[in-house]
PAPADREN-695163 format. One line per field, with one value per residue (C-alpha): residue number from 1; x, y, z. Coordinates in nm, 2 decimals, always signed. Example, Ala and Ser with C-alpha at 12.3 -4.5 7.8 and 13.67 -1.06 7.14 Angstrom:
# residues 2
tike	(1,2)
x	(+1.23,+1.37)
y	(-0.45,-0.11)
z	(+0.78,+0.71)
//
This chain:
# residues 314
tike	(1,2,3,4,5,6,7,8,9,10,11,12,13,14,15,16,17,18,19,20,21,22,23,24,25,26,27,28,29,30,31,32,33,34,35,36,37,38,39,40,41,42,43,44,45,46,47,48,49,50,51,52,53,54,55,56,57,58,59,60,61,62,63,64,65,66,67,68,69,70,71,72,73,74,75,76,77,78,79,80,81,82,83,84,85,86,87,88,89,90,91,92,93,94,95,96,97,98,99,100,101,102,103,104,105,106,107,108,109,110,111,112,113,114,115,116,117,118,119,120,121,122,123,124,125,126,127,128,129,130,131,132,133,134,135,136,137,138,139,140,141,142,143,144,145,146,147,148,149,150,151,152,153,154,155,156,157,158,159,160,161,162,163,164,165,166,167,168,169,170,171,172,173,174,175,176,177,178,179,180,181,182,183,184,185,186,187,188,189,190,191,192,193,194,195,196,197,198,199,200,201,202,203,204,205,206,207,208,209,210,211,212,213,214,215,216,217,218,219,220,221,222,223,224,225,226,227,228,229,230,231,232,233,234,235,236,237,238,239,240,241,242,243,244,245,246,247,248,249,250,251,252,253,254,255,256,257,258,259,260,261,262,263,264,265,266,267,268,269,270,271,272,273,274,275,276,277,278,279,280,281,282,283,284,285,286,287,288,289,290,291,292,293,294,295,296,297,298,299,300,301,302,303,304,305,306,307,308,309,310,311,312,313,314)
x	(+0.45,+0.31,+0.57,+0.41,+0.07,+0.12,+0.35,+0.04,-0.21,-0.01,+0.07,-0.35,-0.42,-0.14,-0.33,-0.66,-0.59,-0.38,-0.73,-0.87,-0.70,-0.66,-1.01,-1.05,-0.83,-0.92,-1.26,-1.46,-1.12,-1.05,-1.25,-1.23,-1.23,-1.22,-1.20,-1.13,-0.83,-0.71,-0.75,-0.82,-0.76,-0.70,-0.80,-0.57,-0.50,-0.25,-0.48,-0.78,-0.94,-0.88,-0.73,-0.51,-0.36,-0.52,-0.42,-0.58,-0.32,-0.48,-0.30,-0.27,-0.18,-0.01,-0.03,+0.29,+0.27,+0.37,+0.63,+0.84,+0.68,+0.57,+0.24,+0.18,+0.07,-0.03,-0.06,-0.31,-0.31,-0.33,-0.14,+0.21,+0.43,+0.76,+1.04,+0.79,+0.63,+1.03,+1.06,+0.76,+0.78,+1.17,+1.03,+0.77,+1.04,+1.30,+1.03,+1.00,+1.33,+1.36,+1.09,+1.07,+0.84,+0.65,+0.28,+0.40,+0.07,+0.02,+0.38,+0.32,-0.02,+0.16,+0.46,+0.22,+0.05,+0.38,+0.50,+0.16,+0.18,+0.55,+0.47,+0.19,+0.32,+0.61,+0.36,+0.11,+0.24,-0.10,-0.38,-0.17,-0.16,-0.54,-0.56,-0.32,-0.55,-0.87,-0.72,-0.53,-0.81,-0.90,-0.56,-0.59,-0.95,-1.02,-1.32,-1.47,-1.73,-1.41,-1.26,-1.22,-1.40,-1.20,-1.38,-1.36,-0.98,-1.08,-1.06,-1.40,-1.45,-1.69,-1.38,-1.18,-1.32,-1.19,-0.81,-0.90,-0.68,-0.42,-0.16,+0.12,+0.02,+0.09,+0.45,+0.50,+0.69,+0.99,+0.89,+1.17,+1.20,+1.33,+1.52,+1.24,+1.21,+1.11,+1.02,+0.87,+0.85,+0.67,+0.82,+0.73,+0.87,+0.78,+0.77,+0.74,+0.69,+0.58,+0.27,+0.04,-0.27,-0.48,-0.42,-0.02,-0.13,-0.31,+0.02,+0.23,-0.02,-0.05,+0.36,+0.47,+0.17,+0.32,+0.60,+0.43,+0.63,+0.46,+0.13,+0.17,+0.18,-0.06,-0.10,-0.04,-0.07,-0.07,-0.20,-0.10,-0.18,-0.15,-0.11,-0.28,-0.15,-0.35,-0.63,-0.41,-0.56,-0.50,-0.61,-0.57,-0.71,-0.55,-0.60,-0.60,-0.58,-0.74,-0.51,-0.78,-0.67,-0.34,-0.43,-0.59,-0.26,-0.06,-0.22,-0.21,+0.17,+0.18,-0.02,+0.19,+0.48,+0.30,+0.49,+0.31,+0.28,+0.36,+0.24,+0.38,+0.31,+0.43,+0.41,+0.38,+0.40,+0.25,+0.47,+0.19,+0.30,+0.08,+0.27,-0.07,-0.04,+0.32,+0.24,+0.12,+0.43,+0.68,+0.43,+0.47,+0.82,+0.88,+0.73,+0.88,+1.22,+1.18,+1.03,+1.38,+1.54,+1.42,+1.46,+1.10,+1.05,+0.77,+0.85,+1.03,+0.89,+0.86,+1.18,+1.21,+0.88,+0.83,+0.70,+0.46,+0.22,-0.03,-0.41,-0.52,-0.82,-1.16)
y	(-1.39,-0.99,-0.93,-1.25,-1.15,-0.81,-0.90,-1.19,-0.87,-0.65,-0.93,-1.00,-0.65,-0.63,-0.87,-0.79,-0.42,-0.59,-0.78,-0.51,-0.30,-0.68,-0.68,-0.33,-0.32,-0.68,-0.69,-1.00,-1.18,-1.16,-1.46,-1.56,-1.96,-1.99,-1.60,-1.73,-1.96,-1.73,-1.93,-1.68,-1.67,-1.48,-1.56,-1.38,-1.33,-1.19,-0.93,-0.76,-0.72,-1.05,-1.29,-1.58,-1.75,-1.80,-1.90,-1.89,-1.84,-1.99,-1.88,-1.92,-1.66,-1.79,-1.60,-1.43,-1.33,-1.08,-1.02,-1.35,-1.58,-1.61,-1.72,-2.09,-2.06,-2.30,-2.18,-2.38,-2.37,-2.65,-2.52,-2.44,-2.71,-2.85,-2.55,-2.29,-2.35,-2.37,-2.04,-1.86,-2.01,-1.89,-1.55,-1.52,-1.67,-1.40,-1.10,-1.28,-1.22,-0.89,-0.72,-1.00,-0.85,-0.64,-0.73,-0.93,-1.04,-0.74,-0.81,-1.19,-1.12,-0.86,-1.08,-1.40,-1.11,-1.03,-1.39,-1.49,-1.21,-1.25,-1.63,-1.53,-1.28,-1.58,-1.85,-1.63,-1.51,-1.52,-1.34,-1.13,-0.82,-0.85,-0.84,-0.53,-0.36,-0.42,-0.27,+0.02,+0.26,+0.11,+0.12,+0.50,+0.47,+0.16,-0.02,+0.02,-0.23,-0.50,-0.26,-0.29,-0.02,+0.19,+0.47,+0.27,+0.42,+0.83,+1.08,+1.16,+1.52,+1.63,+1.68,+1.88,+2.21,+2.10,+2.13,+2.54,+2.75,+2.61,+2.81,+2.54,+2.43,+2.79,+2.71,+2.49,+2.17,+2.05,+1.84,+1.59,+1.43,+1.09,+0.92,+0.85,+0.47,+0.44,+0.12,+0.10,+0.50,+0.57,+0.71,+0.78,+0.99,+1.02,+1.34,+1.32,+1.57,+1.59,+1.69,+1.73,+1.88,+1.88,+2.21,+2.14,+1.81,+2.11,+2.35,+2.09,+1.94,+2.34,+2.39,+2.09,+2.18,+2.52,+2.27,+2.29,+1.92,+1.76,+1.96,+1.79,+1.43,+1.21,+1.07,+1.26,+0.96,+1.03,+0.93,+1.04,+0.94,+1.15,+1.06,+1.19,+1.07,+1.20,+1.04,+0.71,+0.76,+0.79,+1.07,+0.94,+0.97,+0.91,+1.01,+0.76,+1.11,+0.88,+0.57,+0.34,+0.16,+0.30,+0.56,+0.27,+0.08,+0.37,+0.40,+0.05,+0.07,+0.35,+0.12,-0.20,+0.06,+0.23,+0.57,+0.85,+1.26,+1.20,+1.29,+1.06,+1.18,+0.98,+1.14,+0.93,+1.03,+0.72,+0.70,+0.56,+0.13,-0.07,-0.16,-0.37,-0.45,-0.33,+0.01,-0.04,-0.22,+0.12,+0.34,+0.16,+0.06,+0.44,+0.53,+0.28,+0.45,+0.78,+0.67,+0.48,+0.74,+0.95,+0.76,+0.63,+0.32,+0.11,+0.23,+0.58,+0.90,+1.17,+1.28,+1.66,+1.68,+1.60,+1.25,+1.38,+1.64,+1.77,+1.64,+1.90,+1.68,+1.53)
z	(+3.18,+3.17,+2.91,+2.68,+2.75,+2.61,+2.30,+2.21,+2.25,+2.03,+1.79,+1.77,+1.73,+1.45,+1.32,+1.35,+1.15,+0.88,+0.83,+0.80,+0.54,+0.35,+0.35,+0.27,-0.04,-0.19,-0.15,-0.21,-0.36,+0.06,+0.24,+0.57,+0.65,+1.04,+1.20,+1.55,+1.46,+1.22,+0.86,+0.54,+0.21,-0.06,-0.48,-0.68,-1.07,-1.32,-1.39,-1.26,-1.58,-1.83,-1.60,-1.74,-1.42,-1.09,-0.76,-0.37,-0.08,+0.21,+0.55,+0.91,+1.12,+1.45,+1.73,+1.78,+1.43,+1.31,+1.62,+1.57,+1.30,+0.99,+0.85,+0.76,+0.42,+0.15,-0.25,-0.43,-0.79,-1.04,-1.29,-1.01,-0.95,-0.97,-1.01,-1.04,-0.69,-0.55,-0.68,-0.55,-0.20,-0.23,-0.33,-0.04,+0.24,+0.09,+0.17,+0.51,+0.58,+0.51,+0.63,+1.02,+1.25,+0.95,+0.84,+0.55,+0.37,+0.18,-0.03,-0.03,-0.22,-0.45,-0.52,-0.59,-0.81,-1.00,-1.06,-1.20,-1.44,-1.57,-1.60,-1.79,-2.04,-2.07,-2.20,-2.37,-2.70,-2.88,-2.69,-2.51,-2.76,-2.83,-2.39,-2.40,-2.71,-2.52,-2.19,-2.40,-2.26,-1.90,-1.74,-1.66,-1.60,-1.42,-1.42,-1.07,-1.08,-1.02,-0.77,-0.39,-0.20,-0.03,+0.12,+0.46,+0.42,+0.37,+0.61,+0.78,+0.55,+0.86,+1.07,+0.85,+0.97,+1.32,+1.19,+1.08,+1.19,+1.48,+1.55,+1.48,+1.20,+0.98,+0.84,+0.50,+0.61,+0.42,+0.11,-0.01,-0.34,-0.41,-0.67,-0.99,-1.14,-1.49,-1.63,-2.02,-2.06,-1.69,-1.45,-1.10,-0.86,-0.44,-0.23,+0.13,+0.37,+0.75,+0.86,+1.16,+1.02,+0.70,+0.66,+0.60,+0.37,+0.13,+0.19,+0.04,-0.23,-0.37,-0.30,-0.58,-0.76,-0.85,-1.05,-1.37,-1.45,-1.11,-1.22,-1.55,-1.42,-1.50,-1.18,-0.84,-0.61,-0.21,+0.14,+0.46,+0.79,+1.13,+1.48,+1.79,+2.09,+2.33,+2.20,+2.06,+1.72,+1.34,+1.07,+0.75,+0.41,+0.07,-0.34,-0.63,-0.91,-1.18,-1.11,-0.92,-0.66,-0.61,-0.32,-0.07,-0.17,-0.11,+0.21,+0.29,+0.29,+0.56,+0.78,+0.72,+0.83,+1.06,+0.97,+1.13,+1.05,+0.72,+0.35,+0.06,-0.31,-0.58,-0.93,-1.24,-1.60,-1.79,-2.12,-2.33,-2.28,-2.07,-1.72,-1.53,-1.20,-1.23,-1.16,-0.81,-0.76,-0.91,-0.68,-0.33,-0.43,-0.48,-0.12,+0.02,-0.06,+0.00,+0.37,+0.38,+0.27,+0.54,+0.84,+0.87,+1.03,+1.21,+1.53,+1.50,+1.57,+1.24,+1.17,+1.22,+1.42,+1.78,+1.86,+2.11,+1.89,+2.07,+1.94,+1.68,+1.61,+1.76)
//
């Protein structure tokens, strides 16, 4: 009975910070129905700016979710029936699959995002040029008065001067590079490196900013988050570099992980064709990788690093 008890208590405080960060990234298209039996739901839309298609996910989260079972969900949307709704629900049990015992909701929302946009651009010949000419200059600079808010996410800037100067925190850590996706002329490509101070996180930022190609991005995309275990807490902050939203995303994805010690960049060099929501999709698709690639996982320590680093915060 112990061992249940404290599996339901992780699974509710799983819960409880994927909330959270849901919350946190979507804003007011994030409403709670019934907090103490777990009911929410989500509005979501092709695109941020001119939507075409809508559609709510309403969810319930069990209690030994995330652990060993899957939300009950429900997609309402007048316009989704028949093979289309077969599809999606095939699409969102897929992800289930292969990602058990994960936070899910945060790819569920995304993949609900990416159907309703390719099922849009498939039955909107007409207004969907004039959309893409109205957007031309916005998808760099977003408009922030649609945006989610996501200072809640940042890094405390008060604290920074307690990271100064520690003696173990001197040498420049190894800084990967992962395999680049391009998609319609863009390409994006993630650097990771471990870290266990802020002072490391700006070692690494100026180290690939010496590569005049990564200094000539258009984007430099990161977040990192860092783990003190003496005091059972996260540092974290994260960078959108012009392309809104996509740092709290990025940063999103290191929770849903729950990697540790670690710095992800992702570079991207927009090639001048409108990608939407697609591009937050290439950018944690790209992290998501080069954490593979690396050996990160939910549960393991920072490769290369000890697991155990002493608190250099607070």
């Amino acid at each position: 009975m112990a061992n249940i008890d404290v599996g339901n208590a992780g699974d509710l405080q799983s819960q409880i910070e994927e909330v959270e960060a849901l919350s946190s990234i979507y804003g007011d298209e994030w409403c709670v129905i019934d907090e103490a039996a777990r009911i929410f739901c989500i509005k979501i839309t092709d695109d941020i700016d001119y939507p075409k298609l809508k559609a709510c996910l309403q969810i319930i989260l069990p209690h030994d979710y995330p652990s060993a079972a899957p939300p009950v969900y429900q997609i309402n949307a007048a316009w989704l029936r028949g093979p289309d709704r077969k599809t999606l629900s095939n699409s969102l049990e897929e992800l289930y699959v292969e990602n058990t015992g994960e936070s899910i909701l945060y790819l569920w929302v995304e993949k609900i995002r990416e159907f309703l946009l390719e099922k849009s651009q498939s039955t909107d010949t007409v207004e969907q040029p004039e959309v893409r000419n109205m957007a031309t200059e916005e998808e760099e600079v977003a408009d922030d008065v649609e945006m989610p808010d996501y200072r809640t996410l940042k890094l405390n800037k008060e604290n920074v001067h307690l990271f100064e100067n520690h003696s173990s925190d001197k040498e420049l850590p190894p800084i990967k590079l992962g395999e680049t996706i391009t998609e319609r002329r863009s390409t994006f490509q993630p650097h990771l490196a471990p870290v266990v101070t802020p002072r490391q996180v700006r070692m690494v930022l100026d180290k690939l900013f010496e590569n005049k190609k990564i200094a000539s991005a258009t984007h430099n995309i990161y977040a990192y988050r860092i783990y003190c275990e003496e005091k059972q807490s996260f540092l974290q902050d994260c960078e959108d570099d012009g392309e809104t939203a996509a740092g709290g995303r990025l940063l999103h994805l290191l929770q849903i992980l729950d990697v540790r010690n670690v710095l992800v960049v992702v570079s991207r060099w927009y090639g001048g064709i409108l990608l939407g929501p697609d591009r937050f999709k290439h950018i944690n698709n790209s992290a998501r990788n080069i954490l593979v690639q690396e050996g990160y996982t939910s549960s393991a320590a920072t490769p290369g690093w000890s697991s155990s680093v002493q608190c250099l915060f607070f």
